[in-house]
C-alpha positions as CSV (number, residue, x, y, z in Angstrom):
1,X,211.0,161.4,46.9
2,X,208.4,158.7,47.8
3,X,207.8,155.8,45.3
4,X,204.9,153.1,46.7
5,X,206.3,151.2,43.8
6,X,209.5,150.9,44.7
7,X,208.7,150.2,48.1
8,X,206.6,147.4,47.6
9,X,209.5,146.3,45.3
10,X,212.4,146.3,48.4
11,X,209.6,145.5,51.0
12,X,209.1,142.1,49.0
13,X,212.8,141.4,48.3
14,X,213.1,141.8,52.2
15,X,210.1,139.8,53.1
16,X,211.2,136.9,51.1
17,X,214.7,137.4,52.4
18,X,214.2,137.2,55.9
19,X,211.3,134.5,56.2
20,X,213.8,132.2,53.8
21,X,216.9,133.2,56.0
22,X,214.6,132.0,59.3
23,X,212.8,129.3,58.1
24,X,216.6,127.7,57.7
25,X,216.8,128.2,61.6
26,X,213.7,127.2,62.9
27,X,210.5,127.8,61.1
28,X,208.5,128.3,63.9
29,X,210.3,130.9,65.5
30,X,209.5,135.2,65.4
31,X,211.7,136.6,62.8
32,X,213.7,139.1,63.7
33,X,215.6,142.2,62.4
34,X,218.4,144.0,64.2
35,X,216.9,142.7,67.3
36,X,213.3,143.7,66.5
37,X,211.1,140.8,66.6
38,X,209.0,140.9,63.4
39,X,205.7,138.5,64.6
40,X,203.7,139.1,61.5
41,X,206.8,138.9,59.0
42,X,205.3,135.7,57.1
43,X,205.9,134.7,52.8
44,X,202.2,136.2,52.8
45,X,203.6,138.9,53.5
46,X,205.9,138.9,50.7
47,X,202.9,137.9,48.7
48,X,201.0,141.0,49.7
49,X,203.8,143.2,48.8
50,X,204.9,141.6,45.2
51,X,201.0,141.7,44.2
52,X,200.7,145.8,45.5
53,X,204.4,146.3,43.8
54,X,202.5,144.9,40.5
55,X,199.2,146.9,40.8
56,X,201.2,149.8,41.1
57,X,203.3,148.6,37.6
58,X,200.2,148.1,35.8
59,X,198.9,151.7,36.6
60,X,202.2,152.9,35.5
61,X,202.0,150.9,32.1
62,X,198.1,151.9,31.5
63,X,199.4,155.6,31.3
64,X,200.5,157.0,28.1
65,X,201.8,159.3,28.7
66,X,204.0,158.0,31.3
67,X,207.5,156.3,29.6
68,X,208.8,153.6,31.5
69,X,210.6,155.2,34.7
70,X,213.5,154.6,36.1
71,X,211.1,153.6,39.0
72,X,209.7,151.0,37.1
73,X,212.7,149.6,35.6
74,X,214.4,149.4,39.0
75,X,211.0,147.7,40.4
76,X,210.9,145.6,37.8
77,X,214.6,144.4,38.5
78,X,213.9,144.1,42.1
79,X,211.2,141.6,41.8
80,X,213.1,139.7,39.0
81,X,215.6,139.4,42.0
């Protein structure tokens, strides 16, 4: 199953994770992951992610007909994280 909400949920929890966990070492240094270098891994980045992850929550809500996944409600949790 493929959820762009919930991925733009753990994409943000992970952006803000690892830029918070490098800037403690030395903020002008590549973040990396399991060896990969991440260059372009900024907070904007976890800006960019958070604001699709809430796009994608207000399409859910502005559907009737839609109840509140379990998508959602894990998204939702995620963020509040």
């Amino acid at each position: 199953m493929h959820s762009p909400l919930l991925l733009n949920a753990i994409c943000t929890a992970a952006a803000r994770y690892l830029t918070r966990i490098w800037s403690l070492k030395d903020p002008h240094a590549v973040i990396e992951y399991d060896g990969v270098p991440l260059p372009n891994l900024t907070m904007e980045s976890a800006i960019h992610y958070h604001n699709k992850c809430i796009s994608h929550l207000m399409d859910v809500s502005a559907d009737p007909t839609n109840t509140c996944s379990d998508d959602a409600l894990t998204a939702i949790t995620i963020l509040r994280y």
